[in-house]
N, C-alpha and C positions, 0 to 999 in steps of 0.2 A: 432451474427447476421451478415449474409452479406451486405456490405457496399451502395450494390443496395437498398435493403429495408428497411436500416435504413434513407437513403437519402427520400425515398418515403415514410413512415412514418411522416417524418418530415414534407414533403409538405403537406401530409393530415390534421397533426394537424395545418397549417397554415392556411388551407381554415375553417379547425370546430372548431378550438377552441384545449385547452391544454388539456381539458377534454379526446380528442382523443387519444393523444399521449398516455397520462395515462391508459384508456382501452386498447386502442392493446397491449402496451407494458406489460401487467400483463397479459393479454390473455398470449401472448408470453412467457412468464415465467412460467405460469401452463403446458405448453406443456411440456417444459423442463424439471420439477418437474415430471411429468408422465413417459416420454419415455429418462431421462438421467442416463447416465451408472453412472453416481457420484453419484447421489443421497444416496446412501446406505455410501460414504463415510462424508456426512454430517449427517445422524443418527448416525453414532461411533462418531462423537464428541460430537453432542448432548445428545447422551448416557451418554458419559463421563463428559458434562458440568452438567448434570443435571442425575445423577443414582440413583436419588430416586423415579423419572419419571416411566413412562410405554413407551414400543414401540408408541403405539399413540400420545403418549404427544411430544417425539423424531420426528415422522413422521412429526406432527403439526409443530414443530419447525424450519425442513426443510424448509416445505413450506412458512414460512415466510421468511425465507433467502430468496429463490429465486424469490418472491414476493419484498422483501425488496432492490433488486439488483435493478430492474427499475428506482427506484429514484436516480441512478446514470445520467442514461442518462436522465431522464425527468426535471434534474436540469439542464442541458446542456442544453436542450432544452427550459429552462425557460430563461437560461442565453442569450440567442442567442436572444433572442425576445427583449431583453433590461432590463430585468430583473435581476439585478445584484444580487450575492447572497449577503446576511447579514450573519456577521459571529463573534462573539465573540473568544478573545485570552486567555489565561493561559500559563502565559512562555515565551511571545516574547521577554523583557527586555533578555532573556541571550542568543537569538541569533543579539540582537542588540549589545552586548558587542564584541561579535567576527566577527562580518563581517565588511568588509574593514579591518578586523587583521589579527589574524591567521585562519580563516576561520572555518568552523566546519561541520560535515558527520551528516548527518540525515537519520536515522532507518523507512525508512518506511515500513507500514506493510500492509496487504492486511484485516485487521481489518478497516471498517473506509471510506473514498474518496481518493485516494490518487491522485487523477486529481485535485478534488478542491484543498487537500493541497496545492501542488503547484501552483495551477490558487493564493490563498488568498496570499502566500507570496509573489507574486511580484505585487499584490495591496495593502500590507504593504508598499514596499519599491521598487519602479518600477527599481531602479536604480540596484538592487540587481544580483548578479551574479550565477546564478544555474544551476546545471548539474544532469539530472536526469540518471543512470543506469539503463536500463529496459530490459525486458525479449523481444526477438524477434519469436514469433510462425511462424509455417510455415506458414501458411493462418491467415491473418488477415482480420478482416475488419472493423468492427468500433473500435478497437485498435489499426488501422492505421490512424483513420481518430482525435480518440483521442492525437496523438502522433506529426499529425501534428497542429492541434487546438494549442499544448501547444510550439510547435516550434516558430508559428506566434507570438506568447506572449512574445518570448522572452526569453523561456528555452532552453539550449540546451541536447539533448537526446544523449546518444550511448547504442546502441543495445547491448544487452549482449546474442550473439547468442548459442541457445543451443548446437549446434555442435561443437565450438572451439570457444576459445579465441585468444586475441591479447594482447602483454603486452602493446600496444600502448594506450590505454584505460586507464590502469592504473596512466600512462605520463600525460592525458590530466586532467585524476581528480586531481591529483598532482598541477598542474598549476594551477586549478582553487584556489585551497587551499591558493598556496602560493598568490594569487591577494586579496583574502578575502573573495570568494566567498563560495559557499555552497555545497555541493555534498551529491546526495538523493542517498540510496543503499535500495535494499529490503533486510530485515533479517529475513524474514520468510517463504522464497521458496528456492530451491535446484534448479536451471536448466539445471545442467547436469552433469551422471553419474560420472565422473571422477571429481568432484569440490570437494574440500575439506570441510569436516562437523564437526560440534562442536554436542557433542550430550547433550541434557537439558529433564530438568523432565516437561512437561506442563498437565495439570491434570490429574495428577499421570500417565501417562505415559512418554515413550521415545518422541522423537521430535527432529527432524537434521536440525539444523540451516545454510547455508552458514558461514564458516568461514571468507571472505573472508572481510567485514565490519571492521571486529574487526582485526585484517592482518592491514589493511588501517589507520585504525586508534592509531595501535600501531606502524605501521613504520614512519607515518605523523606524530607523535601526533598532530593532532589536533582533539580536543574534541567530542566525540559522542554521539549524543542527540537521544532519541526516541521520534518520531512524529506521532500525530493522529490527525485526522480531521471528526467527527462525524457527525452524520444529528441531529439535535436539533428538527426542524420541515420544511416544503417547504420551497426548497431553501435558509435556516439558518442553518449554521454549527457553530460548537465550537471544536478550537484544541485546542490540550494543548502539551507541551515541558517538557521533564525531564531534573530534573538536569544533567550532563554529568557523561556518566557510566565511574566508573574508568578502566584505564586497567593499567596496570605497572608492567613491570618485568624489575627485576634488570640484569639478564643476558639472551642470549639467550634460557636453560633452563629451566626457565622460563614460557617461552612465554605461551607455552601449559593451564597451570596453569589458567594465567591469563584471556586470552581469553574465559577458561569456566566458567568461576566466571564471565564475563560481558558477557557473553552467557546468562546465568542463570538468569539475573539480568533482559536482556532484557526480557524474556518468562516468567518472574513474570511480569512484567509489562504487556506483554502483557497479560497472562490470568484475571487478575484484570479488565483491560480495556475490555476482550470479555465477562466477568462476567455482567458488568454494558450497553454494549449493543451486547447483545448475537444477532440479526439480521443482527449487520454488518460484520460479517464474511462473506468474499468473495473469501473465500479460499476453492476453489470446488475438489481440489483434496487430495492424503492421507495427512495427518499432523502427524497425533499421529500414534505411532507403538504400 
């Protein structure tokens, strides 16, 4: 959505009530559901999450995705009003063990909120040190306006532009690590052609992970967690933390090995977690080959 009429939105549901936000914004998401070139790529997963289904039932399943995407921003929007979210934990004990130490990389996935994740960890722990890696499209507009939201808060963002990299980026996660802090990577998008892929089996198909996590986290060791942050109900979330995926190779030949064994480990986790809330997939382009 363009950043003009998300702003204007806003103001209307200030003058009627939240109710508003909520209609337009699902009006807005059927359109989307009707006239978007994706859609046929969220029936192949849903095909694949559920193949004992029929085409309608896949269809049906779509549109609650995109249905189900509004309460991203309509929590934003609850937020903004004073309305803070409520949120239950599972796991935070094991990144309170590493922060302020050797820090630790967090697997986020596009399964989930990954805005509130990081809005609740640094109202766990305000003081806390985080670095989010995120994708930079060519046109943005409320993913610019999300990016700055979580700036003010006190995240700090680098753009992982699909056209080139910088190994300067690398340097500053680095840094974070060694202070104690925490550094968020996506591990379930590819941004650009020439990035390197781990390939994993996710229901029962292929799936190309970003290598570049598990890279990081095997030259840093420091430990890497998978992160999810669910809608429970309005404006209540529950994340949960995994134990830290091993990775460990003894010599540089190795590496490879390893890497897809804590590839693999991640995309069992995550398919378990899209199994148990199959709506919050917000992963609108191909996944599965």
């Amino acid at each position: 959505m363009n950043g003009f009429w998300y702003r204007l939105l806003v103001q209307g549901a200030r003058f009627c009530g939240s109710w508003f936000f909520a209609v337009v914004a699902r009006i807005i998401a059927a359109g989307y559901f009707v006239f978007s070139r994706r859609v046929p790529e969220s029936r192949r997963l849903y095909a694949a999450l559920y193949p004992e289904r029929g085409r309608l039932y896949h269809l049906w399943c779509t549109f609650n995705q995109y249905q189900n995407f509004t309460t991203i921003h309509f929590d934003r929007f609850l937020s903004g009003q004073s309305k803070p979210v409520t949120f239950s934990s599972q796991g935070w004990e094991k990144l309170e063990s590493v922060i302020g130490r050797q820090g630790g990389i967090l697997l986020m996935s596009h399964l989930g909120n990954w805005e509130i994740a990081a809005t609740l960890l640094k109202q766990l722990r305000a003081d806390l040190q985080l670095l989010l890696y995120m994708g930079v499209k060519e046109k943005e507009g409320v993913e610019r306006m999300q990016k700055d939201d979580l700036r003010r808060s006190g995240i700090t963002i680098i753009g992982a532009d699909q056209g080139n990299s910088s190994p300067f980026t690398a340097v500053e996660g680095i840094r974070f690590l060694q202070a104690g802090g925490l550094v968020s990577m996506a591990g379930d998008i590819v941004w650009r052609k020439d990035q390197r892929k781990v390939r994993v089996t996710f229901l029962g198909h292929d799936a190309y992970l970003p290598e570049a996590p598990f890279i990081f986290a095997l030259v840093s060791g420091a430990p890497l967690f998978v992160f999810f942050a669910f809608r429970i109900s309005k404006n209540n979330y529950h994340f949960t933390l995994s134990d830290p995926l091993p990775i460990r190779a003894a010599c540089r030949k190795d590496r490879a090995e390893a890497i897809s064994q804590a590839a693999q480990q991640y995309a069992d986790l995550l398919e378990k977690a899209l199994r148990k809330y199959p709506f919050e997939w917000y992963h609108f382009d191909r996944f599965i080959h």
